[in-house]
Backbone bond lengths (Angstrom), bond angles and torsions (degrees), N, CA, C in turn:
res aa  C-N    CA-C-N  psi(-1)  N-CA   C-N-CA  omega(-1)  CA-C   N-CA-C  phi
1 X - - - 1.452 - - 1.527 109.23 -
2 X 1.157 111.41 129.96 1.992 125.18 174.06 1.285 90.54 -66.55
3 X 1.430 109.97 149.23 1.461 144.18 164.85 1.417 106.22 -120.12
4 X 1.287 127.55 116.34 1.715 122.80 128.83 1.153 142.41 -74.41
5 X 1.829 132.36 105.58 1.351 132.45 177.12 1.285 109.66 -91.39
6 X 1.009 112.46 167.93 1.433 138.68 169.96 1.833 116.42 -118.93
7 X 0.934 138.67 110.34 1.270 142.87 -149.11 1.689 120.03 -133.52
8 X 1.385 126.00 91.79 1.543 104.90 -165.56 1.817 107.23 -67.65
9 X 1.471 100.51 147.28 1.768 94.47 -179.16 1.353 102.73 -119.64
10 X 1.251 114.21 -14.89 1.655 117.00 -167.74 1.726 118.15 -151.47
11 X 0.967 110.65 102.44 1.908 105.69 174.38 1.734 109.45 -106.05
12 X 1.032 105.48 155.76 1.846 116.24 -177.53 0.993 123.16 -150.63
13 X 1.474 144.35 -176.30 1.628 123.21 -156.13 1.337 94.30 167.69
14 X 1.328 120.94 119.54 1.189 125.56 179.31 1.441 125.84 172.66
15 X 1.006 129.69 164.06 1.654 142.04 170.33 1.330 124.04 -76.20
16 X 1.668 128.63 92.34 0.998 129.47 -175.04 2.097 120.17 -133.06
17 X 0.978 122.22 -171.13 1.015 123.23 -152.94 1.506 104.05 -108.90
18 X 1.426 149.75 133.09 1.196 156.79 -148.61 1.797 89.56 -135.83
19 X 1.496 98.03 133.67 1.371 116.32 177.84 1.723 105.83 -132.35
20 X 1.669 98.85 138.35 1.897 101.75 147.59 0.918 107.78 -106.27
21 X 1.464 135.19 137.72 1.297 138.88 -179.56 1.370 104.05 44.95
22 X 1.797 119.41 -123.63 1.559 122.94 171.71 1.571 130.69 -91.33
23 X 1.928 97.12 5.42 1.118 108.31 169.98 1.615 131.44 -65.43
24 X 1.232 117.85 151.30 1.113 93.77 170.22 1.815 117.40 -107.89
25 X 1.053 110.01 135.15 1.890 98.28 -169.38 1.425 113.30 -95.58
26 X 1.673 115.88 -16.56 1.625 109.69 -176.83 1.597 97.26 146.15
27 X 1.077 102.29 176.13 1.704 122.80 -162.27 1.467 85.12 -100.68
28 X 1.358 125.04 152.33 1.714 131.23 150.11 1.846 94.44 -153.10
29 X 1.711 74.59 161.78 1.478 106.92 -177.77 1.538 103.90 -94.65
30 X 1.613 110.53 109.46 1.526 110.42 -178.99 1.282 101.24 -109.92
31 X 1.290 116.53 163.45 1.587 152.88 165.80 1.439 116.20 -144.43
32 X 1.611 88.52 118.38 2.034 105.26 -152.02 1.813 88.80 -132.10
33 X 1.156 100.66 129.80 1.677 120.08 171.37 1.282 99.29 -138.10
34 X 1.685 91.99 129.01 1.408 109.61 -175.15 1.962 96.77 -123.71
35 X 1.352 107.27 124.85 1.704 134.47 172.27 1.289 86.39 -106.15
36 X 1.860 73.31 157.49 1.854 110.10 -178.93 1.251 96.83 -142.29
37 X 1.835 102.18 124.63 1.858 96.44 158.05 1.017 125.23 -62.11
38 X 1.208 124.62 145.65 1.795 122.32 153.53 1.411 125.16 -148.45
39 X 1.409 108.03 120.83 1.764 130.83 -150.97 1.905 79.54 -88.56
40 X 1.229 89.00 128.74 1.313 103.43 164.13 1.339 121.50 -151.01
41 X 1.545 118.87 146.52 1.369 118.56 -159.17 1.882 93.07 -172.15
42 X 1.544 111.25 -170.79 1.219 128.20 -155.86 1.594 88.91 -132.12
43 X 1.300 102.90 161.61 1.408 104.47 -173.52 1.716 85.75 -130.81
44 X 1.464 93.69 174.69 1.983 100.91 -179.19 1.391 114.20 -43.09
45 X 1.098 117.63 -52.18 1.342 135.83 -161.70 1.143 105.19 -69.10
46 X 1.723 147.44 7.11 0.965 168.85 -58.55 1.725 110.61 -66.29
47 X 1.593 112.45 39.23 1.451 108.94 177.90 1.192 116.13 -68.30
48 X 1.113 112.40 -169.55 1.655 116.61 152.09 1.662 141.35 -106.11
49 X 0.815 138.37 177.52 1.823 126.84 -175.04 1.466 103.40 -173.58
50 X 1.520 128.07 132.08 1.120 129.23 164.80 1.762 88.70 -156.83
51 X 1.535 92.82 136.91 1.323 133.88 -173.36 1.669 123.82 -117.77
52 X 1.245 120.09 112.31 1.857 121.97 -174.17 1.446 98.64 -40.33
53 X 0.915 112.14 163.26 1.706 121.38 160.85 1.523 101.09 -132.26
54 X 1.254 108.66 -129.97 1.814 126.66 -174.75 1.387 110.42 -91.65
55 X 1.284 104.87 170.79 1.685 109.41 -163.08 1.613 92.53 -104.38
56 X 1.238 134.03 161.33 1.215 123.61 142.56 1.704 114.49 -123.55
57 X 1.225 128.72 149.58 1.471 102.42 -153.06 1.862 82.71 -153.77
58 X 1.644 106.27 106.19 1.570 129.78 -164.37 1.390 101.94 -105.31
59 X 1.555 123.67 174.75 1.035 125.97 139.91 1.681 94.99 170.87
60 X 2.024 98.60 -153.38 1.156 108.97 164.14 1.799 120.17 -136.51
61 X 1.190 98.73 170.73 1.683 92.36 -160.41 2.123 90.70 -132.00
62 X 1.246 114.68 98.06 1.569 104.75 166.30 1.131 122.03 -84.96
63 X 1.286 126.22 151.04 1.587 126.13 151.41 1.411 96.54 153.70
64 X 1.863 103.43 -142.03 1.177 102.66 165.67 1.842 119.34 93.46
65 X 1.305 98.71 -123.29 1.386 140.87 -49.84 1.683 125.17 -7.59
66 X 1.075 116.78 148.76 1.403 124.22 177.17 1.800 103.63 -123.67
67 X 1.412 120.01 141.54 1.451 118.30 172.55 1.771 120.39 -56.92
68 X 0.976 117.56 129.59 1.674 112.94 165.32 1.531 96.14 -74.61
69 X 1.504 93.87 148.32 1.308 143.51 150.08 2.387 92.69 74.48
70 X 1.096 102.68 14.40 1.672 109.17 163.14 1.433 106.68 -74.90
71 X 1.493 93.05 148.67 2.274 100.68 172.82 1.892 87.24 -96.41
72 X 1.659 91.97 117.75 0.765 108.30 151.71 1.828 119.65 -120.15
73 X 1.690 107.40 -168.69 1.601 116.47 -170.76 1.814 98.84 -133.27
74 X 1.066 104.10 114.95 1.587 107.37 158.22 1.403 125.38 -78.45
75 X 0.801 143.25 138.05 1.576 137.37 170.21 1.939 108.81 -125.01
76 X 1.480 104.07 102.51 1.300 98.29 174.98 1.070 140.26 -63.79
77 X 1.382 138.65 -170.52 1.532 124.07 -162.99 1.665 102.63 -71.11
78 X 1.962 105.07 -39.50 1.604 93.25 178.28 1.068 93.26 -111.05
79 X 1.248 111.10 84.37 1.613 127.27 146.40 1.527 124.55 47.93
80 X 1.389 114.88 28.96 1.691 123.69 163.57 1.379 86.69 -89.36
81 X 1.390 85.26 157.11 1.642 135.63 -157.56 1.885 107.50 -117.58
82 X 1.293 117.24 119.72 1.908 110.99 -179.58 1.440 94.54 -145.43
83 X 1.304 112.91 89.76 2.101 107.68 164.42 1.986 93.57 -58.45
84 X 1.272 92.36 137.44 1.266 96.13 -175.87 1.585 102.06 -160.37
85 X 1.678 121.03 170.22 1.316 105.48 -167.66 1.892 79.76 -144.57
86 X 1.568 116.34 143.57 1.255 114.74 158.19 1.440 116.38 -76.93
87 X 1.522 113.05 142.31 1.450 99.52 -167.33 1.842 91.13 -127.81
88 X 0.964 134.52 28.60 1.666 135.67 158.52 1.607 92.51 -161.21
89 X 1.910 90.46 169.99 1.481 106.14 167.13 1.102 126.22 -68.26
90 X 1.564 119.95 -19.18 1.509 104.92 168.23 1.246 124.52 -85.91
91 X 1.637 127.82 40.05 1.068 121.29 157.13 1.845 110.35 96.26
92 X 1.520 120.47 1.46 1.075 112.62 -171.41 1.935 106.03 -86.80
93 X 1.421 79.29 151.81 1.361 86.58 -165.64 1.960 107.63 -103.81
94 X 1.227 123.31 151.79 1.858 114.56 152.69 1.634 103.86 -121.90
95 X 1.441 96.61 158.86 1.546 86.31 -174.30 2.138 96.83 -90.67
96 X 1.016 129.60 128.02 1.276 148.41 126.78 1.679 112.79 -0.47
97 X 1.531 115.02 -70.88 1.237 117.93 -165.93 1.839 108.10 -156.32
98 X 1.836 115.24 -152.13 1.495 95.12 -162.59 1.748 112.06 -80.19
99 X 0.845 119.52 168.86 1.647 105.22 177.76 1.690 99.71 -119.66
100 X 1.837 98.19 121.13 1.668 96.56 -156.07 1.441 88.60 -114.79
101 X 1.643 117.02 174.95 1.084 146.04 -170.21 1.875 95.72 -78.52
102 X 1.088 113.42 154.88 1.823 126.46 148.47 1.316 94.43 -40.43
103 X 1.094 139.15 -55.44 1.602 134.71 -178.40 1.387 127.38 -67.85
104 X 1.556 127.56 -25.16 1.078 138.15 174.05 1.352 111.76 108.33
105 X 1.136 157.48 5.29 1.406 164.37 19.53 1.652 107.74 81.96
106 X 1.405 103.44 130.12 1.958 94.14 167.84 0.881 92.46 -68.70
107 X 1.439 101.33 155.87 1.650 131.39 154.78 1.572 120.86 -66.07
108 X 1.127 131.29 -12.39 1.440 132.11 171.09 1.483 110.44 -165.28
């Protein structure tokens, strides 16, 4: 039988810069946890196998105010990149799209 986990691989915390489009809207204090699926199961032979899946990449974003449920862009202190949208008033965030390096590169 397949299993799906959810697994945190990476948390971060810091003071970064909140964008609409090329605007800039204000500085906030984020806290970003990034999970990884991983399908795991047994094969006939009765081994084992687990395989990455998708990222999911949560957190929260203070300051502001910033609009709920707008695509916005975070830019962290060293310069990663998260289109992301707040989706309640307390500040929780989903990410939108990939969250890349200063270099252009995922972040994990």
């Amino acid at each position: 039988m397949e299993d799906l986990q959810l697994e945190k691989i990476k948390s971060l915390a810091g003071a970064g810069k909140v964008f609409s489009g090329g605007r800039l809207l204000g500085e906030g204090d984020y806290q970003i946890d990034v999970y990884q699926e991983f399908l795991q199961g047994q094969t006939l032979s009765n081994g084992q196998y687990r395989i990455p899946g998708m990222k999911r990449i949560v957190g929260t974003v203070q300051g502001g105010p910033f609009p709920i449920g707008s695509n916005l862009k975070l830019v962290t202190i060293d310069g990663a990149t998260l289109p992301f949208f707040i989706s309640n008033s307390n500040g929780r965030i989903e990410a939108s799209g990939p969250f890349l390096t200063k270099d252009g590169q995922p972040f994990v």
